[in-house]
Structure formats: structure tokens, C-alpha cells
TORZAPA-428947 format. One record per residue (C-alpha): residue number from 1; x, y negated, z negated; residue in three letters. Coordinates in Angstrom, 1 decimal. Layout:
NUM | X | Y | Z | ALA
...
// end
This chain:
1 | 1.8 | 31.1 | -11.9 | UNK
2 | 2.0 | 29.4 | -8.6 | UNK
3 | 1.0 | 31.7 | -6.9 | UNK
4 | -2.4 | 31.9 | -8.7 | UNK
5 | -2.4 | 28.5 | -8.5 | UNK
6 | -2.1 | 28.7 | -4.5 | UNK
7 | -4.8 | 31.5 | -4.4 | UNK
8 | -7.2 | 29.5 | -7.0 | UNK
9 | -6.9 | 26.7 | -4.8 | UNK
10 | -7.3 | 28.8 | -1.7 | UNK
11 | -10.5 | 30.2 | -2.5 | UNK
12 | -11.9 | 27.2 | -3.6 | UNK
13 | -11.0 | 25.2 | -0.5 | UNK
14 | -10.7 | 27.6 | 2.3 | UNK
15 | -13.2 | 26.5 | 5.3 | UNK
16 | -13.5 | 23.0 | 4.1 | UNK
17 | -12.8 | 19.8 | 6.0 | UNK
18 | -11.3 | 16.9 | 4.6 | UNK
19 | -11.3 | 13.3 | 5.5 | UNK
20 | -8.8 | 10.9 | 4.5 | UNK
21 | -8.5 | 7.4 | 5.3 | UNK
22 | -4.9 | 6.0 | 5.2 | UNK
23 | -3.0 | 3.6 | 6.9 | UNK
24 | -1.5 | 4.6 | 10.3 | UNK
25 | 2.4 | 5.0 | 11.7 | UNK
26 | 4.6 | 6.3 | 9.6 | UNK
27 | 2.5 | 6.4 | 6.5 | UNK
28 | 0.5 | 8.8 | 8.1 | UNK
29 | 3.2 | 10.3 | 9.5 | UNK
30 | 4.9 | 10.7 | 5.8 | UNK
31 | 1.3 | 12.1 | 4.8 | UNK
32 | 1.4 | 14.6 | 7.5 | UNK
33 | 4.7 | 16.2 | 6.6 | UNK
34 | 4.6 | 16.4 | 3.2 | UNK
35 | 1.1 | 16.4 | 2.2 | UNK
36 | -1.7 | 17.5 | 5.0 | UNK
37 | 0.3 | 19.7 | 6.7 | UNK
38 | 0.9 | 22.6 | 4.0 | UNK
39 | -2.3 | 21.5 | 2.4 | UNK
40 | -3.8 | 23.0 | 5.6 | UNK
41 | -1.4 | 26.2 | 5.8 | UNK
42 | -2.1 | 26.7 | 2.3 | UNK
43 | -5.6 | 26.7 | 1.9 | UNK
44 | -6.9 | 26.7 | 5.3 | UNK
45 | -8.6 | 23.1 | 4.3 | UNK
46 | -8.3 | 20.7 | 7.6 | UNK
47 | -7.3 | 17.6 | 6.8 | UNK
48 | -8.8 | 14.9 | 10.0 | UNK
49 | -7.3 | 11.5 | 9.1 | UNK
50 | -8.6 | 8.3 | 9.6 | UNK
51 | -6.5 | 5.1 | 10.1 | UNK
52 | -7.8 | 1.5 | 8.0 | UNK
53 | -6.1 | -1.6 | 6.5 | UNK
54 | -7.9 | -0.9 | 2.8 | UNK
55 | -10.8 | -2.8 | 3.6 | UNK
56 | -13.9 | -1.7 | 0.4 | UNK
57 | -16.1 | -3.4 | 2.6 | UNK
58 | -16.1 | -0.1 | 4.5 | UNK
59 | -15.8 | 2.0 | 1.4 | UNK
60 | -19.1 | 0.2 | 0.1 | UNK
61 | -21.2 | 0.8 | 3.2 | UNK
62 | -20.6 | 4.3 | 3.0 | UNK
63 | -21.6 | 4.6 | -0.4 | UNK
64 | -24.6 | 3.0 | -0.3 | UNK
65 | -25.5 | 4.3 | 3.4 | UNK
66 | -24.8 | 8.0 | 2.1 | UNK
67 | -23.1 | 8.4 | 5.9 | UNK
68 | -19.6 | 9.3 | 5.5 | UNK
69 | -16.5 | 9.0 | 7.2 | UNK
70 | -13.7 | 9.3 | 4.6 | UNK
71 | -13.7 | 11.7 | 1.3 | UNK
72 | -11.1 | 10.2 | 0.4 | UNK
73 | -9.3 | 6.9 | 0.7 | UNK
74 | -5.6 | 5.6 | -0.3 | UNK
75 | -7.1 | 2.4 | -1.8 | UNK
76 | -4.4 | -0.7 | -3.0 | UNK
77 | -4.8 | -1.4 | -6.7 | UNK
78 | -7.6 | -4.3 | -6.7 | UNK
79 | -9.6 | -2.6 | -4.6 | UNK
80 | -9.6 | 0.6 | -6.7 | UNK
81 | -10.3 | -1.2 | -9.7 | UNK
82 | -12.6 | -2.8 | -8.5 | UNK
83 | -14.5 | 0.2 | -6.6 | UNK
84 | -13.6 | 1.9 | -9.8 | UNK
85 | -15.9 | -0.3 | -11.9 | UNK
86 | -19.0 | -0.3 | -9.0 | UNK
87 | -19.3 | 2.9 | -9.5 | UNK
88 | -17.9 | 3.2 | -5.6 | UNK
89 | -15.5 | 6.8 | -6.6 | UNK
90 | -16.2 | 9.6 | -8.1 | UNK
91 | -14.2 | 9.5 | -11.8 | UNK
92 | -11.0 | 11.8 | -11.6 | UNK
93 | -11.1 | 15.3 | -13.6 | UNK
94 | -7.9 | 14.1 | -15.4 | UNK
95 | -7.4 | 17.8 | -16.6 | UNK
96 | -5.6 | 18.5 | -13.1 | UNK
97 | -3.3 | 16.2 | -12.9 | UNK
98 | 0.2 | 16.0 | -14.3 | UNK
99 | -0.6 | 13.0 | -16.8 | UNK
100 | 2.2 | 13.8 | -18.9 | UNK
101 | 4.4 | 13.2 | -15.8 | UNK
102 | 2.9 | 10.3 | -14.1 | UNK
103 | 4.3 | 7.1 | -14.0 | UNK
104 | 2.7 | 4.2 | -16.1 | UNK
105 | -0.2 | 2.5 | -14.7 | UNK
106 | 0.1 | 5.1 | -11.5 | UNK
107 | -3.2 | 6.8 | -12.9 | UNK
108 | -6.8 | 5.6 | -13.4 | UNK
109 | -10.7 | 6.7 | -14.1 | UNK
110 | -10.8 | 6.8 | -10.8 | UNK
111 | -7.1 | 7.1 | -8.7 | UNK
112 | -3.8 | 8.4 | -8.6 | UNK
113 | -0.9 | 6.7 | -7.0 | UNK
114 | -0.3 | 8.4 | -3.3 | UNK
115 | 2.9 | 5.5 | -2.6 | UNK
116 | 4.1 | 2.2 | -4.5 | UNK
117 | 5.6 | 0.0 | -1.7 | UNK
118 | 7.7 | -3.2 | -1.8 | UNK
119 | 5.6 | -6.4 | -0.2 | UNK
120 | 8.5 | -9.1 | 0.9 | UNK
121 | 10.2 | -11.0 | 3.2 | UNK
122 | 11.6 | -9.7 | 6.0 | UNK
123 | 13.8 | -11.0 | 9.3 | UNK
124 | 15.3 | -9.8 | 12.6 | UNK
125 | 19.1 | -10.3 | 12.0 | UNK
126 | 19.2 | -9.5 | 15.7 | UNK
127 | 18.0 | -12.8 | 16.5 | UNK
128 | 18.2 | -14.9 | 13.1 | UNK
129 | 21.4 | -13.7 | 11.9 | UNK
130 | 21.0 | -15.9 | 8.6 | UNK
131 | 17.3 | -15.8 | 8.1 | UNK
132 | 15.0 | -17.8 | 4.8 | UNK
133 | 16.2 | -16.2 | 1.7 | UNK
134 | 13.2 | -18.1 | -0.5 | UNK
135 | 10.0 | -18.1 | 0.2 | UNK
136 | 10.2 | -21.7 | -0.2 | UNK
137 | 12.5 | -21.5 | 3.0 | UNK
138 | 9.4 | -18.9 | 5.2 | UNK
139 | 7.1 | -21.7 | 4.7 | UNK
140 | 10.0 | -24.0 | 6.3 | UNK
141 | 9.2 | -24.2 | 9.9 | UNK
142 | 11.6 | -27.5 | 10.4 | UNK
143 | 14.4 | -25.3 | 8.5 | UNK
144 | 13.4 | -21.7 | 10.4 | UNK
145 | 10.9 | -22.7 | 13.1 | UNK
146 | 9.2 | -19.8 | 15.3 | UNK
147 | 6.0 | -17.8 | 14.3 | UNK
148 | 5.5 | -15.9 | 11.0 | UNK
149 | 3.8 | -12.6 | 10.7 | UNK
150 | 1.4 | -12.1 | 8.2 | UNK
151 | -0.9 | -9.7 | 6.8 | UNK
152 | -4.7 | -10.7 | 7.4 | UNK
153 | -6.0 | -10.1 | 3.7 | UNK
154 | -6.3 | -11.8 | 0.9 | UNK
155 | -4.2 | -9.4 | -1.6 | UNK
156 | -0.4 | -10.5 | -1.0 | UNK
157 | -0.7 | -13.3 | 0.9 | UNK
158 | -2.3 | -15.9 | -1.8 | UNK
159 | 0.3 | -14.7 | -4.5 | UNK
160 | 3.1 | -14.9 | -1.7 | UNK
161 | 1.8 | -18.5 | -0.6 | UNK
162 | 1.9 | -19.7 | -4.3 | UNK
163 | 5.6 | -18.9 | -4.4 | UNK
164 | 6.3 | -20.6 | -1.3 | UNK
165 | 4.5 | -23.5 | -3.2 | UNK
166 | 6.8 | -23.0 | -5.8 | UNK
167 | 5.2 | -21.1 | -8.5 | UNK
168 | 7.8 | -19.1 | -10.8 | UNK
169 | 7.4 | -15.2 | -9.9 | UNK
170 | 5.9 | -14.5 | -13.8 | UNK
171 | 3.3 | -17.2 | -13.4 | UNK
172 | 1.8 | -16.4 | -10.2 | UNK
173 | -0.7 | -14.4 | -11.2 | UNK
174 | -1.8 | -16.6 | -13.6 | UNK
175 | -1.8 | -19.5 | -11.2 | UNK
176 | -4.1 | -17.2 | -8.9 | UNK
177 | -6.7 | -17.1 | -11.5 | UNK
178 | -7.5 | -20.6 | -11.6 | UNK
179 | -9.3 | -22.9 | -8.9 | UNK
180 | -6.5 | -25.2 | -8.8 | UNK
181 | -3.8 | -22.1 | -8.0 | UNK
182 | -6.4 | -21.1 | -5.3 | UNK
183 | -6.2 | -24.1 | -4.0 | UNK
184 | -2.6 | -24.2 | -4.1 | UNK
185 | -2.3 | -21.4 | -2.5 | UNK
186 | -4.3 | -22.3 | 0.8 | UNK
187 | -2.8 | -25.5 | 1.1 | UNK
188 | 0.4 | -24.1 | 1.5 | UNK
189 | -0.4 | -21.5 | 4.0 | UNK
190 | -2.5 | -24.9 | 5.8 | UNK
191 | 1.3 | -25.9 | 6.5 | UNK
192 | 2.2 | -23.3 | 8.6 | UNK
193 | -1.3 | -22.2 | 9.9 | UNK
194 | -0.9 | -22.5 | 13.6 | UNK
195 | 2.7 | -20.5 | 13.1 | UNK
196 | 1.2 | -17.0 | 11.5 | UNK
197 | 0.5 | -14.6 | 13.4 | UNK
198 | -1.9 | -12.4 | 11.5 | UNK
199 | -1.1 | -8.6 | 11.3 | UNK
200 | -4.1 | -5.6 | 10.0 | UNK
201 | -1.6 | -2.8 | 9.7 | UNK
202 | 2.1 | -1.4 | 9.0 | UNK
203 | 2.2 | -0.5 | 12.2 | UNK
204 | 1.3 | -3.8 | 13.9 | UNK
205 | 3.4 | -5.6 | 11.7 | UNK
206 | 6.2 | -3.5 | 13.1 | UNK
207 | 5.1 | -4.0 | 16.5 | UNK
208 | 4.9 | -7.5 | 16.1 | UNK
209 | 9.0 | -7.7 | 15.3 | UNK
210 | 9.6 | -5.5 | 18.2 | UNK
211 | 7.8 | -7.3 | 21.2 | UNK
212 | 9.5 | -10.9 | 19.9 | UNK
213 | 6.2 | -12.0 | 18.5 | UNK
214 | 7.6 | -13.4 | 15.5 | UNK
215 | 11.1 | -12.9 | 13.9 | UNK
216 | 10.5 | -14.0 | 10.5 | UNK
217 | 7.3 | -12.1 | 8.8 | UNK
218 | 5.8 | -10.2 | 5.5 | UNK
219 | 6.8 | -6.7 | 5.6 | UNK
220 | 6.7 | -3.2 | 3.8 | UNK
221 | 9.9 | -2.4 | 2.6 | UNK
222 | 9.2 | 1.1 | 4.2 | UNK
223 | 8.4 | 0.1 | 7.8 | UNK
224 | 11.3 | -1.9 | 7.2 | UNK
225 | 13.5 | 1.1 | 6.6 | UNK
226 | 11.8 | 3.3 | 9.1 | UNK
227 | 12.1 | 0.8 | 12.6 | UNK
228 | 15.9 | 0.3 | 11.1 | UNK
229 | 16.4 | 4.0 | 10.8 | UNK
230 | 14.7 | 5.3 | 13.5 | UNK
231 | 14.8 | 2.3 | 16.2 | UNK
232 | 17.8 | 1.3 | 15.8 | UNK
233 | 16.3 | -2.5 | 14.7 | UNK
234 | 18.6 | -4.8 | 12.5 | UNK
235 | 15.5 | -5.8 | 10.2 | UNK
236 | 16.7 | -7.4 | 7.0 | UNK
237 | 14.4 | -7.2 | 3.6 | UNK
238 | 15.4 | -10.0 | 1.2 | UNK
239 | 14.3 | -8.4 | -2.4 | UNK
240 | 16.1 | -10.8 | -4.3 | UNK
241 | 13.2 | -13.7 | -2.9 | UNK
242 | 10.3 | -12.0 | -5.0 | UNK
243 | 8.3 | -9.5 | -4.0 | UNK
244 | 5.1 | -7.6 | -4.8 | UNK
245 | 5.0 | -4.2 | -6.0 | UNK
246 | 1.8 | -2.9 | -4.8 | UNK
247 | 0.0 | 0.8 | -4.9 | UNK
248 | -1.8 | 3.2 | -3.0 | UNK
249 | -4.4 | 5.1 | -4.8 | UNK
250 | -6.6 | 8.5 | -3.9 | UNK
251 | -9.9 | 7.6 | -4.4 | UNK
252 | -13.0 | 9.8 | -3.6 | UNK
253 | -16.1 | 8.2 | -2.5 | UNK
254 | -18.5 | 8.2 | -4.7 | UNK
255 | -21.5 | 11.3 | -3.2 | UNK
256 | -18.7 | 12.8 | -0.9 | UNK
257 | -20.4 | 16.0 | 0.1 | UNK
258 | -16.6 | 17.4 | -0.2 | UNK
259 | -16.0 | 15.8 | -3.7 | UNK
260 | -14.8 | 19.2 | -5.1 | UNK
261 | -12.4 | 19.7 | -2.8 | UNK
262 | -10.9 | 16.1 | -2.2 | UNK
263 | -10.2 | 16.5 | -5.9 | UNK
264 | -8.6 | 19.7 | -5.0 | UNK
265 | -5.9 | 18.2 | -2.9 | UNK
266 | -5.4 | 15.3 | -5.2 | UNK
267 | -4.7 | 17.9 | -7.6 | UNK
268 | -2.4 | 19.7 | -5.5 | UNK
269 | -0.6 | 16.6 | -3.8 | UNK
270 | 0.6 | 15.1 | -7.7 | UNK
271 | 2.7 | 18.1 | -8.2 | UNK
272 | 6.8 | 17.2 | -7.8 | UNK
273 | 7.7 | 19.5 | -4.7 | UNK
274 | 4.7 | 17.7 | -2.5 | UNK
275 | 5.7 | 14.5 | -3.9 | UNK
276 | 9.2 | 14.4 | -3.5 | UNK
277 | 8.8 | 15.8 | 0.3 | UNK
278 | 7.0 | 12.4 | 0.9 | UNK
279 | 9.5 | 10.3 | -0.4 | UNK
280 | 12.1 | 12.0 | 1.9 | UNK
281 | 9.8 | 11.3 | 4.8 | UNK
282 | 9.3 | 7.3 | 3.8 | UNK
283 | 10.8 | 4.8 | 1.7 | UNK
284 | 7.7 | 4.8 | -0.5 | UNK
285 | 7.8 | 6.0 | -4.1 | UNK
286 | 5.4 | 8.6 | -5.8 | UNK
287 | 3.8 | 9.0 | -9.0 | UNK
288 | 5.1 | 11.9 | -10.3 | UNK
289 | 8.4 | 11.4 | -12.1 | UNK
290 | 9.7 | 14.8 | -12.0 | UNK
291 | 9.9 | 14.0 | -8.1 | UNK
292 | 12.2 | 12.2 | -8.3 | UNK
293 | 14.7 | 14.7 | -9.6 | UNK
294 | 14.3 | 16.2 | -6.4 | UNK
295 | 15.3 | 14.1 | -4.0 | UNK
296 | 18.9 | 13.8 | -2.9 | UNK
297 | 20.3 | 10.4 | -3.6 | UNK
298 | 20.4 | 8.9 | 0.1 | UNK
299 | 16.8 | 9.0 | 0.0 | UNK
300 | 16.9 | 6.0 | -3.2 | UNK
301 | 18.2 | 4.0 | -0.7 | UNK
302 | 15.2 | 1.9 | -0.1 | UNK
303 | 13.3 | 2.8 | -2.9 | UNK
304 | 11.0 | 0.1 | -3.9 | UNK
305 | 11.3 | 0.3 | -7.9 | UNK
306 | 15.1 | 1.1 | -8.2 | UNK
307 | 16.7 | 0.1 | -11.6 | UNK
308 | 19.1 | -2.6 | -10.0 | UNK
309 | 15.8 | -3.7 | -8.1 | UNK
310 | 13.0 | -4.3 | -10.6 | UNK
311 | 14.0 | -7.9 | -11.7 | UNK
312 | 12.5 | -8.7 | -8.6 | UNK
313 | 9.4 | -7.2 | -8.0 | UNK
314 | 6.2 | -8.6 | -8.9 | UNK
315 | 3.9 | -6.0 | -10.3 | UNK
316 | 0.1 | -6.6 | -9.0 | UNK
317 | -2.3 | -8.0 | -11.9 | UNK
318 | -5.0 | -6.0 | -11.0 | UNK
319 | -7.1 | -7.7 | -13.2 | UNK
320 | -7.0 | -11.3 | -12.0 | UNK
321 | -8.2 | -9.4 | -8.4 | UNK
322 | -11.0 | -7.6 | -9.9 | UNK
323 | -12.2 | -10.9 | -11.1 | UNK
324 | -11.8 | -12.8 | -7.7 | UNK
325 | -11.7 | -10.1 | -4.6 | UNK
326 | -15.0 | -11.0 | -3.2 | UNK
327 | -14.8 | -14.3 | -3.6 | UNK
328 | -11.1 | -15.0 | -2.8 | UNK
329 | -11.8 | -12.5 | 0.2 | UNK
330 | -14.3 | -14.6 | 1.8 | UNK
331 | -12.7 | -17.7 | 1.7 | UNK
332 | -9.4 | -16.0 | 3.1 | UNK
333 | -11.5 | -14.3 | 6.3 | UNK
334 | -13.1 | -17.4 | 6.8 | UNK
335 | -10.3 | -19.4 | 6.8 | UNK
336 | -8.4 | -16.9 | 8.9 | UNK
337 | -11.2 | -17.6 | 11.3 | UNK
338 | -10.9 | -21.2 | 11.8 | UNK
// end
């Protein structure tokens, strides 16, 4: 059976070129080993990768310009919803995939989880050996002075500035979705403006830690893991703060002239063995729970939604974004910008 499946998927991609847009360093990296890599040997399909920070924006003016760059794009979960319901992707052909095996909420009209990462607070131990363990406590620059890094979006930051403010973990979305929680929320990064030091990718974010440019920042529990792994960094994630749990999602672009076979590597990529490869290659967890009965326990480790971990996470309410990413992301850039 798999190996008709290999051939089946062989003829129907072989010669092909696909484009994928992710998001750089060791995602890409993870992407390469486990997923592009023997897609290509398999099928003969080339995989070129692009590198972005999830901006639709880009997405859109493809679409609508008919000149592409990306088939496919590992969207976060507002903007997928959101493309979703523009009419941006092309809708799934839910008869490949694994449903019965998937995760909830890792599968949509439109996407399929590629990673769910961890979104939190992070610290280098090497030079703040007891960093903020709040987020009430980032936000204190008389308590922890020195520059914060910070993602330049929209999407984490407001719902991690509300619970600097103070806003309980279960009401933050809820506060988001009102004028008054909006404002809330840029108030309180206002207080420590002149301090962030904005950051468009995993990788600069990781950079930033490493050249001194801030010690206390927002982080991906998976860059996180990788720089202590591999760099021999003393970076410490503090779950027990709050943080987001946020998704990844193949999307096809709505018109790809390769539509056919994007959807035949997203087919291919949501089986367990592909899957689980990833997860030993990145502390990022897949969609496919039969994956996980795969992987050797040291590779749990850093696992974003662990049992022992899930009190604190902070699923993303991809509705509330659906219903404000425009506008919320134009008053973020232009704020930024000031």
C-alpha cells in the first residue's frame, strides 16, 4: 500500500516545482529534514522555499495580481481564517488527509497544521540570572530595566500586552474584542515603547539575544530550545507566566498554477513518519497524533502542549482576529512607526 501510494504520488508530481513560504532558521531547517527533502527524493517534486513573517498582505497581492511567488504558505491561525473566508486559498480535498487522526482544531476548509508553537516569555540566565516571571514584571523596566524584544505584529503582542496590563489569561481574548481592551492593550505597550526592540522573524529574535540587544524578550519556545541546544545559550522560557499557543497552517493560494500538487505534499507531509521526523528536528508539535507515538521521549522535552503544560497556554481565538486583523493591524504598524 505504500508503495502505491509513493508511485501514485510520484507520477502525479514528478517534474513539478513547488514554492513554499515559511519562516526561516531552524523552521526551515526542521522543514528541510523532515519534510522537503524526501518530498524531493520521492517524487522528484523541488521544493524552492521562501522565507516571510506571515504577512496576508503578501498572500493578497498575489491573489489578486495572478503573479506568484508562493503555492503554498504556513499561515498563523487568524490569518488563515481569515484568507480562508476571502476566498485567498484554495479549499482542502479533505479526502487526503488523515482527519480521523488529526488533532482538534489543527484542520480547516482551507489548512492543516504544519507546527503549534509556544509564544512566551523568555530571558538570558547568562546575564539575568533571576529574570520577570509575570508579564506584569516584562513591562517593569524600574524592576528589570534594559531593552525588550518583541515581535513586530499585531497577533501576540496585543493579547501579551493585555496580560502585562493585568488581564486574567481566560479573558484576554475577550478583552481584545472590545475598543476599551484595544486600548488597553496599547497603553501598556506606550510604557515601555522606547525599550522594545521590534523583531520580524524567529531567527532575528534569536539573534537579538545573542548580539546583547536585549536580554529579556518574546520568544518561540522552539528557538528557545534550539540556541540552548545547539549554542550552548542559557535561555530560560517561563511557561508558567501565560503563553500563547499559536499554529502554522498549509495554505495554498488561491489560482496556484501548482494547486494539484501543493495539495499533494500536504497530503503526503500529514502522514505520522514525516510528522514525527519534524518534531525530532524542532521543538514544534504536529498535527497528526499518531506522530507522536513515534518519537522517543527526549524529544517531549520542549514540547509546547505537554499534559503537565496546558494550564498555561493560551489557545488563539481565531475568531476575535478574524473580526479585527485589518484593523488592529494597522493601528499596530502605525504605531510601530512613530
Amino acid at each position: 500500500m505504500a508503495a502505491a501510494t509513493l508511485v501514485a504520488f510520484s507520477a502525479a508530481a514528478s517534474g513539478d516545482e513547488l514554492r513554499i513560504a515559511s519562516w526561516g532558521g531552524v523552521v526551515n531547517e526542521a522543514n528541510r529534514a523532515a519534510y522537503w527533502d524526501p518530498y524531493e527524493k520521492a517524487t522528484g517534486t523541488k521544493i524552492v522555499d521562501d522565507t516571510f513573517n506571515g504577512e496576508i498582505a503578501k498572500a493578497r497581492a498575489q491573489v489578486e495580481s495572478g503573479s506568484y511567488q508562493w503555492d503554498i504558505a504556513e499561515m498563523e491561525d487568524a490569518e488563515t481564517l481569515t484568507g480562508c473566508e476571502e476566498g485567498l486559498y484554495e479549499k482542502l480535498d479533505m479526502s487526503r488527509l488523515p482527519v480521523a487522526n488529526l488533532l482538534p482544531h489543527t484542520y480547516n476548509d482551507c489548512g492543516v497544521v504544519s507546527l503549534g508553537a509556544g509564544i512566551g516569555l523568555a530571558y538570558n540566565k547568562a546575564k539575568v540570572e533571576n529574570g520577570p516571571k509575570t508579564w506584569a514584571e516584562f513591562f517593569d523596566l524600574q524592576k528589570f530595566p534594559g531593552k525588550r524584544g518583541m515581535r513586530k505584529s499585531a497577533t501576540f503582542t496585543l493579547e501579551l500586552a493585555l496580560l502585562g496590563a493585568g488581564v486574567p489569561k481566560e479573558d484576554v481574548y475577550k478583552t481584545l474584542a472590545t475598543k476599551e481592551g484595544q486600548e488597553k492593550a496599547f497603553a501598556k505597550l506606550d510604557e515601555i515603547k522606547d525599550q522594545i526592540v521590534w523583531w520580524s522573524s524567529g531567527t532575528e529574535q534569536i539573534q537579538g539575544f545573542l548580539a546583547g540587544e536585549y536580554d529579556i524578550g518574546v520568544a518561540y519556545n522552539a528557538r528557545v530550545a534550539a540556541a540552548n541546544k545547539t549554542q550552548g545559550q542559557k535561555l530560560e522560557f517561563v511557561w508558567d507566566a501565560g503563553y500563547l499557543l499559536g499554529n502554522n497552517f498549509w495554505v495554498i493560494l488561491k489560482g496556484s498554477p501548482n494547486a494539484k500538487a501543493a495539495m499533494d505534499f500536504i497530503a503526503w507531509a500529514t502522514a505520522p513518519k514525516p510528522q514525527a521526523e519534524f518534531m525530532r528536528h524542532i521543538d514544534y508539535a504536529s498535527a497528526n497524533k499518531e506522530a507522536f507515538a513515534l518519537l522517543e521521549p527526549q524529544y517531549l522535552t520542549y514540547m509546547p502542549n505537554t499534559p503537565e503544560r496546558a494550564e498555561h497556554g493560551i489557545p488563539t481565538d481565531v475568531a476575535v482576529w478574524r473580526d479585527n486583523l485589518d484593523t488592529l493591524t494597522e493601528r499596530f504598524n502605525s504605531w510601530a512607526s512613530r
